[in-house]
Legacy VTK file of the C-alpha trace (Angstrom):
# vtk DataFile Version 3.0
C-alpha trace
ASCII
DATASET POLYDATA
POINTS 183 float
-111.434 2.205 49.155
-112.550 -1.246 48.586
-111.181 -4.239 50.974
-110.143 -7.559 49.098
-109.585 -10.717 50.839
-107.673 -13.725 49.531
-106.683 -17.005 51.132
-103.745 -18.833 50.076
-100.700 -21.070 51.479
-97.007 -20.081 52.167
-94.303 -22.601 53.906
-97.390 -24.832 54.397
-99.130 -22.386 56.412
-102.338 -20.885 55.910
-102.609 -17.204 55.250
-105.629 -14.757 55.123
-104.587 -12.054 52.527
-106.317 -8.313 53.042
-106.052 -5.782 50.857
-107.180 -2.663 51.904
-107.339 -0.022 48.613
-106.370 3.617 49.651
-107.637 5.483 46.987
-107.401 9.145 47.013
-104.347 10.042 48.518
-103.133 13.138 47.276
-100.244 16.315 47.957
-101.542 19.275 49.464
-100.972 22.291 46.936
-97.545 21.346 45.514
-96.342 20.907 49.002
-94.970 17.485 50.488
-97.478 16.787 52.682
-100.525 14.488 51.888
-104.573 14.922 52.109
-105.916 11.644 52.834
-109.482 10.690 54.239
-109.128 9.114 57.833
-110.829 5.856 56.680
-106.792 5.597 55.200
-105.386 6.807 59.011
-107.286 3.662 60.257
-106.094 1.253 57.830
-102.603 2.333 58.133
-103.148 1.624 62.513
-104.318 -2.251 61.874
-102.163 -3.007 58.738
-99.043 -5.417 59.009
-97.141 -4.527 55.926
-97.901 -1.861 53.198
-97.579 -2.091 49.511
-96.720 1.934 47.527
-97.991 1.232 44.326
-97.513 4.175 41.437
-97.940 4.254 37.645
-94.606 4.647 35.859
-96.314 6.754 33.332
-97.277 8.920 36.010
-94.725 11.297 38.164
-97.214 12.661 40.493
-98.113 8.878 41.942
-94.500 8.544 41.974
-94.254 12.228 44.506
-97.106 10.982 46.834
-95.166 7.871 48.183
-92.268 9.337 50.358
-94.804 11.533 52.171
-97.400 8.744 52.213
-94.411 6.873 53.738
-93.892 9.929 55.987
-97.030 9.707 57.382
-97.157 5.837 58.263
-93.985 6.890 60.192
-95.685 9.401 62.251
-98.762 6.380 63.132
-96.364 3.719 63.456
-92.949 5.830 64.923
-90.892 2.973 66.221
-92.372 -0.432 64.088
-90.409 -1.987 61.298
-93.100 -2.890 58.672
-92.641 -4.101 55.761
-92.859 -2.588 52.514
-92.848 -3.389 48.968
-93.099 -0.448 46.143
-94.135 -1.353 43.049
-93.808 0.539 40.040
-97.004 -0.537 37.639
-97.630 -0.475 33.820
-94.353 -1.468 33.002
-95.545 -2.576 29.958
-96.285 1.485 28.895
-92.249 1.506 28.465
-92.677 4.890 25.700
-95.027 6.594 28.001
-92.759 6.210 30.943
-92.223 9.370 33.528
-90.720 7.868 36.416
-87.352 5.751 35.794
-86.716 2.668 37.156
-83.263 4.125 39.089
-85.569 6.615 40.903
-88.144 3.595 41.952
-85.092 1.274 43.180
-83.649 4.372 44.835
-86.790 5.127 46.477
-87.063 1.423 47.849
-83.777 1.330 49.274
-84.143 4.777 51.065
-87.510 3.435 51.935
-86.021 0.265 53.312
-88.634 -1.172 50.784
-88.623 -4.139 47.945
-88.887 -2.926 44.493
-91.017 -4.387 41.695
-91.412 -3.202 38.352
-94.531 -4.663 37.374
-97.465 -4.665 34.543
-100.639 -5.876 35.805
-101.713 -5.878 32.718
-99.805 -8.163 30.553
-98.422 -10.524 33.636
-99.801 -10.972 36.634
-96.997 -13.181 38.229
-94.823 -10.490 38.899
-97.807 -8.780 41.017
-98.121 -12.257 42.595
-94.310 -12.693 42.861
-94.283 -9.377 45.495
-97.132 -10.116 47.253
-96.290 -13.492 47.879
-92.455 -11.470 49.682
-94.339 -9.065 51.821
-96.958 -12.110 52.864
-93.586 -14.034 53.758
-91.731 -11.063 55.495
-95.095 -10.094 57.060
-95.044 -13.546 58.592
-91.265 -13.685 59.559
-91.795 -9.892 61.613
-95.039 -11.483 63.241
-93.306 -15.198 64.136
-90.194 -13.215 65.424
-92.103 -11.907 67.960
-91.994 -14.380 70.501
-95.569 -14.871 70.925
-95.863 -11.234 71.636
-98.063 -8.523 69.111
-95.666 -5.389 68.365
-98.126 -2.560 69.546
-99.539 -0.887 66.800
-98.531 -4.142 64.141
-101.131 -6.968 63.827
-103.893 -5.464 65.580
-107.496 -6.439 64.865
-108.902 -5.052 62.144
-111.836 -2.825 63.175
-115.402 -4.194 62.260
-118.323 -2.073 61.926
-121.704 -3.051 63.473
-123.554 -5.347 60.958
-127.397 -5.505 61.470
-127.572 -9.513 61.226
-124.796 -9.681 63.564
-126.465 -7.622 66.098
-129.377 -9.396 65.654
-128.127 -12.825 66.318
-125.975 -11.746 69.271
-129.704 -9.892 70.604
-131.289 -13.323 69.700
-128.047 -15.393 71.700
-128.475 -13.285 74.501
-132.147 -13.247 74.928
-132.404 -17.654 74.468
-129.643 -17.928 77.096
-131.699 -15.660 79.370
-134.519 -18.047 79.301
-132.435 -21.325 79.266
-131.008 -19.767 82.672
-134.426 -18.882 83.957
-136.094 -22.374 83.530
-132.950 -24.828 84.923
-133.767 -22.709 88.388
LINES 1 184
183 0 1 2 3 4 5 6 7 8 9 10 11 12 13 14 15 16 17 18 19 20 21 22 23 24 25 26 27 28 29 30 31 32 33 34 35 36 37 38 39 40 41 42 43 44 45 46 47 48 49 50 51 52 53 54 55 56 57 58 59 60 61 62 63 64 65 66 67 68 69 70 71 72 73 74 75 76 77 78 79 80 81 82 83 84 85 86 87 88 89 90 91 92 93 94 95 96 97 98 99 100 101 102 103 104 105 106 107 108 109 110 111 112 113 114 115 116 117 118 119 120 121 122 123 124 125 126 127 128 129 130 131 132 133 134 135 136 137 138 139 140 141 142 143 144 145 146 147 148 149 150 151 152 153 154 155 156 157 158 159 160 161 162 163 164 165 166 167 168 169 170 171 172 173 174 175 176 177 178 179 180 181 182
C-alpha cells in the first residue's frame, strides 16, 4: 500500500497527516477471519487512529471491517484508538448494497464515527472526517500527560535508505578525523 503524507493546521497547531493505504485485505474462505500481508500488521502497531473505509455498492468491503477491527484489537488489546468508518460512493445511491443503518450500526458497535461520503463528487465530506479523527487523535495523545500509551504513537518504522547511510558513513568518518587532529 502506498503512504501519503499531508501537513495541515488544527486549533492552531501543526499536524503531520499519514496515510498509510492497506490494500488487500481480504476474508479467508467465507469465514470471518482476515488474510492480510504483514506490511498491514506493522502499520496497524505504529498507527494512532484508523479510518474503515468500504464501498456502499459493495457488501463484501462492508464484511471485512468488523474482523479487520477484530484484528487491530488483538495488536492493540487494551488502547482506545480512534476510529472513523466511512461508507464511500455515496453518490452510486441505485447501485447501493450496504445501507446506511447497517454502516451507523456498525460505527456505534465499533465505538467508531460514521461518514457517508462520495469522493467523487465532494471531497469536503472526506475532509470533514479526517479533519475529526486528526482532532480526536490529538485529544487521546494530549490527554496523556506527557506520557506515549504503549503501542499508540510509536515511531513509525523507517527502512534503511542508501543516501542516508551514506551520509551518516560520511558524518561518522569526518568526525573521526576532526577528533584525530585537535589531539
Amino acid at each position: 500500500g502506498a503512504l501519503y503524507s499531508r501537513k495541515f493546521t488544527i486549533d492552531g497547531e501543526q499536524i503531520s497527516l499519514q496515510v498509510q493505504d492497506t490494500p488487500f485485505v481480504s476474508l479467508e474462505d467465507d469465514t470471518d477471519s482476515i488474510c492480510c500481508q504483514e506490511q498491514i500488521n506493522r502499520s496497524i502497531y505504529w498507527a494512532d487512529g484508523f479510518v474503515f473505509v468500504y464501498s456502499i455498492t459493495d457488501y463484501e468491503s462492508y464484511r471485512v471491517i468488523r474482523p479487520l477491527h477484530q484484528h487491530i484489537r488483538k495488536i492493540h488489546p487494551n488502547a482506545n484508538i480512534p476510529l472513523l468508518l466511512m461508507a464511500n460512493k455515496g453518490d452510486l445511491l441505485r447501485a447501493r448494497q450496504v445501507a446506511s443503518k447497517e454502516g451507523l450500526q456498525l460505527a456505534s458497535e465499533l465505538g467508531g464515527t460514521y461518514y457517508e461520503v462520495s469522493a467523487r463528487e465532494n471531497c469536503e465530506g472526506v475532509h470533514e472526517a479526517f479533519q475529526q479523527l486528526c482532532q480526536e487523535v490529538s485529544r487521546m495523545i494530549g490527554s496523556c500527560n506527557g506520557e506515549k500509551r504503549r503501542g499508540l504513537h510509536l515511531v513509525r518504522p523507517k527502512s534503511p535508505n542508501m543516501q542516508d547511510l551514506k551520509r551518516r558513513l560520511k558524518q561518522a568518518l569526518t568526525s573521526k578525523g576532526k577528533s584525530a587532529t585537535t589531539l
